[in-house]
C-alpha positions in Angstrom: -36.8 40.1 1.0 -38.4 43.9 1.0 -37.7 44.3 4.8 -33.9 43.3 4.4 -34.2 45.9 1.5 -36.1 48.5 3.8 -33.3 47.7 6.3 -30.5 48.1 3.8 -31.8 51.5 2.6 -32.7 52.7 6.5 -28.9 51.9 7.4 -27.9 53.8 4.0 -30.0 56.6 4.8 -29.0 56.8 8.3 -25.1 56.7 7.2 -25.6 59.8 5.1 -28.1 61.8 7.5 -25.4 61.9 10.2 -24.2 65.0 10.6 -20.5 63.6 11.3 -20.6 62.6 7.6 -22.3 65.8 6.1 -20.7 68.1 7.9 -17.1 67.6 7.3 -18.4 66.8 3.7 -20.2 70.0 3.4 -16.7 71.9 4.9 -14.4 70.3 2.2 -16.8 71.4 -0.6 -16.8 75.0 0.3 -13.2 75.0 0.6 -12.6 73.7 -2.9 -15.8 75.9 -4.3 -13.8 79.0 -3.1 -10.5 77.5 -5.0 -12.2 77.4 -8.0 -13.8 81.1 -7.8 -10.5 82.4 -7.0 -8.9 80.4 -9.4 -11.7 81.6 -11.9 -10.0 85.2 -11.2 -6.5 84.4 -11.3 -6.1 82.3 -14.5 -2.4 82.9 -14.8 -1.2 82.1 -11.9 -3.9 79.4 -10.1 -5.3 76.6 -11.6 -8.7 75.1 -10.8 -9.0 72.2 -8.9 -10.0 69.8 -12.3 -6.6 71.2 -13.6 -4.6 70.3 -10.6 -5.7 67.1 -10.4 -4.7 66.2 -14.0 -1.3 67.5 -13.4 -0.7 65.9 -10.2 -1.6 62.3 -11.3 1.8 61.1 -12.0 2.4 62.0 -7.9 -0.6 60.7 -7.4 -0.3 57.7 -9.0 3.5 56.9 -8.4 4.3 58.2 -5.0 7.6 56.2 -4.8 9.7 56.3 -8.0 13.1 56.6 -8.0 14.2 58.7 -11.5 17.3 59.6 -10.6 19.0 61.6 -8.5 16.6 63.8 -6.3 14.1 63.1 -8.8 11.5 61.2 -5.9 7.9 60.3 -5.9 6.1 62.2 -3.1 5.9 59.3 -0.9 10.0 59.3 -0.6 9.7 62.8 -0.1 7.2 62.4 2.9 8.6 59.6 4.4 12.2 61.6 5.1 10.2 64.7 6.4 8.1 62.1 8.9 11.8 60.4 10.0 12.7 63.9 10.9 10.0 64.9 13.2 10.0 61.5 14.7 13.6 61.6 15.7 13.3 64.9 16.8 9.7 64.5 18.8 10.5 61.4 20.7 13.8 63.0 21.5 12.0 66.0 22.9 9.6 63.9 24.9 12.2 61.9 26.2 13.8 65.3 27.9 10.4 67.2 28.2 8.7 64.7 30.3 11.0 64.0 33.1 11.6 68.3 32.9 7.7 68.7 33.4 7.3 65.7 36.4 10.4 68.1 37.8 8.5 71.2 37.6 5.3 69.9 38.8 6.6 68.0 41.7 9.0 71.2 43.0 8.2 74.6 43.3 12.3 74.9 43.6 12.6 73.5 39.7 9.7 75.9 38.7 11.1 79.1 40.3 14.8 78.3 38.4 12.9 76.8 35.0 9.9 78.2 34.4 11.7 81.8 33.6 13.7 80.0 30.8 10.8 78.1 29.6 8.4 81.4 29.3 11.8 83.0 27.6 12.3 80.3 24.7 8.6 79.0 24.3 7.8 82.1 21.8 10.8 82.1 20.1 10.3 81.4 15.9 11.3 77.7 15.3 13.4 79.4 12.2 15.3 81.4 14.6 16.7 78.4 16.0 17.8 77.2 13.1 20.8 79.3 12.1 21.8 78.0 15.9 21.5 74.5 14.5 23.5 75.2 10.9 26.0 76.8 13.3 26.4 74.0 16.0 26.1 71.1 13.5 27.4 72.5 10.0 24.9 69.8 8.4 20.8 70.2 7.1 20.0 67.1 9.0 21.0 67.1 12.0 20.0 71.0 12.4 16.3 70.0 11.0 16.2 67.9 13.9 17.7 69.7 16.2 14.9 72.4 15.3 12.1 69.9 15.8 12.9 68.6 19.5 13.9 72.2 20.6 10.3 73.2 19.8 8.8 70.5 20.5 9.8 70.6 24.4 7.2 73.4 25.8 3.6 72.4 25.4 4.6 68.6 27.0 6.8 70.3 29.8 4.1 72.5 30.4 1.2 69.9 30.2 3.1 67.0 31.5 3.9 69.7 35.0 0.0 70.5 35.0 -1.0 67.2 35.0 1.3 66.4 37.7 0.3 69.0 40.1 -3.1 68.5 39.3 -3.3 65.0 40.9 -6.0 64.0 43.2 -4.2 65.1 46.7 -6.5 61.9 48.1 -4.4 59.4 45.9 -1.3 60.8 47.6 -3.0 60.6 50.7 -3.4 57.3 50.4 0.0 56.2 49.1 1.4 57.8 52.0 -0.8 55.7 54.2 0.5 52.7 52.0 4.1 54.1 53.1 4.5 53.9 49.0 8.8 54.6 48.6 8.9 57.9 46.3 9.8 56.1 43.0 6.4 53.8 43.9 4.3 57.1 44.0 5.9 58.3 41.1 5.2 55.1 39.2 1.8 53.9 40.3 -0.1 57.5 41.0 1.3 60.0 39.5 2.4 58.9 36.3 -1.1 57.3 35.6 -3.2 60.3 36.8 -0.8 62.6 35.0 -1.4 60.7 31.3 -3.9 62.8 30.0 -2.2 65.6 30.1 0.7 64.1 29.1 -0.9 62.9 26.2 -2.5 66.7 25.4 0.9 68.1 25.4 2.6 65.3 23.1 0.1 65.9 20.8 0.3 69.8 20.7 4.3 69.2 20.1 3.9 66.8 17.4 1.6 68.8 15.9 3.7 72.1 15.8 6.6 69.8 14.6 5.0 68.7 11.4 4.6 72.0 11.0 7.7 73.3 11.8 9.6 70.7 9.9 8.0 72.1 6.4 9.1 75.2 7.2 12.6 74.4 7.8 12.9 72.0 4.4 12.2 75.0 2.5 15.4 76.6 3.9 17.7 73.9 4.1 16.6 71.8 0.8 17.5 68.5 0.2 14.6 65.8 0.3 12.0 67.0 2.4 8.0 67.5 1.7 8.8 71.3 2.9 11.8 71.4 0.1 8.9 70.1 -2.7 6.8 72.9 -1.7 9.6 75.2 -2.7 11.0 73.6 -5.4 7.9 73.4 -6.9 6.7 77.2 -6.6 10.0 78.4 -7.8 9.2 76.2 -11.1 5.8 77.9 -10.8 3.9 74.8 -10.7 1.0 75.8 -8.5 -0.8 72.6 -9.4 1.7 70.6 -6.9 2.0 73.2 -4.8 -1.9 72.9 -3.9 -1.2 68.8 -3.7 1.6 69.0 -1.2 -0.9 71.4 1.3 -3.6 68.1 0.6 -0.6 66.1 1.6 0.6 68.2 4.7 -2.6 68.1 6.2 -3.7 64.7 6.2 -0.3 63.4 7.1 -0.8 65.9 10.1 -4.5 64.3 10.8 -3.2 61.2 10.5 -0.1 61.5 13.0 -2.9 63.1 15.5 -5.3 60.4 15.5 -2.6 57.9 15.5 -1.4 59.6 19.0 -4.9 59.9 20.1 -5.6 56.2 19.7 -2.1 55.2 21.7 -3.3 57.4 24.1 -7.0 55.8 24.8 -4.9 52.2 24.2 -2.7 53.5 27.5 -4.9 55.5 29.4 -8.0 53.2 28.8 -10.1 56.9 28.5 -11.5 59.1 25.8 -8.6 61.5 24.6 -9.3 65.1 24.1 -10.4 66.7 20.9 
């Protein structure tokens, strides 16, 4: 009986010793510590983490009620800003991918493309969106429409990397196989290019989350991005704090969630 308690408390001991427990632990802590001393300074404005939680339990607590019209839990709210960067992201790998095999296969396609890409990569996601009000007349469609347009770059330019960074001794030996083209494409490069692949989708996912916040705050309607708004022009702080809680896990999540399709696919460790 005491050495199944002895091993009990060695495995309890060992949990909280790791230092991939502590550490992120120890992170967290010092974020909230510096919340409450500025908080401590700003009275009037900021409230202290204690005092945000109590106001935000009825969020917390009820993430989907319906109260009437665009009165919504948090939980509605987040589920029509995620439908919007899906839509948008998968419709920006479907067209990014094929663009970046393109690029990385021929230097002809990189010479005309590349200029356009290096052109429209560092333009502001919000500049595009007057584009999209004027093309569509319509939030939604022009939230989208702001979501794949951004979300094209980092997988064209990962997805062409990856393709031009394939083992020349796999092509080699598909050649020698006298693989047809669309074989090559299929069996060797497509599979030795999925890492990078994979790097790239997660980059534009994770700049569409956050451009899709940004663009709710200017378009309104229903929209995680739109309760950030709503809520600081009612001055209510409190939620204001929750929502950024919110943002960032949901961001975390959607990462890992790619990360563990990707090891599912590629059968390798992804990258941090």
């Amino acid at each position: 009986m005491r050495a199944v308690m002895k091993s009990k408390k060695n495995i309890f001991l060992d949990f909280f010793n790791n230092s991939n427990f502590l550490l992120p632990i120890v992170g967290f802590v010092g974020v909230i510590a510096l919340w409450w001393l500025i908080a401590l300074f700003r009275q009037e404005m900021m409230p202290t983490p204690p005092e945000a939680l109590a106001k935000n339990l009825d969020f917390i607590l009820n993430p989907f009620y319906r109260r009437g019209p665009g009165d919504l839990g948090l939980g509605w709210l987040l589920l029509a800003s995620l439908r919007r960067v899906c839509i948008g992201f998968l419709l920006g790998a479907i067209v990014a991918i094929p663009v970046g095999f393109l690029i990385g296969m021929s230097h002809t396609a990189w010479q005309i493309l590349n200029p356009i890409i290096q052109v429209f990569k560092p333009v502001s996601p919000l500049v595009w969106l007057p584009i999209a009000l004027a093309i569509f007349n319509a939030a939604e469609p022009s939230a989208i429409f702001v979501i794949f347009i951004t979300s094209l770059w980092s997988t064209i330019i990962n997805t062409a990397e990856g393709v031009k960074n394939v083992p020349k001794e796999y092509l080699e030996v598909a050649e020698v196989l006298e693989m047809p083209r669309w074989k090559q494409l299929v069996s060797v490069m497509l599979p030795a290019s999925l890492p990078y692949i994979f790097t790239g989708l997660r980059i534009s996912l994770g700049i569409a989350w956050l451009v899709i916040v940004a663009v709710e705050m200017l378009t309104g309607g229903i929209g995680i991005g739109f309760f950030v708004w709503d809520e600081w022009n009612r001055l209510n702080v409190s939620s204001v704090f929750l929502a950024v809680f919110v943002i960032g896990i949901t961001g975390l999540i959607l990462d890992y969630a790619l990360a563990k399709l990707q090891i599912m696919i590629t059968h390798r460790p992804a990258r941090s």
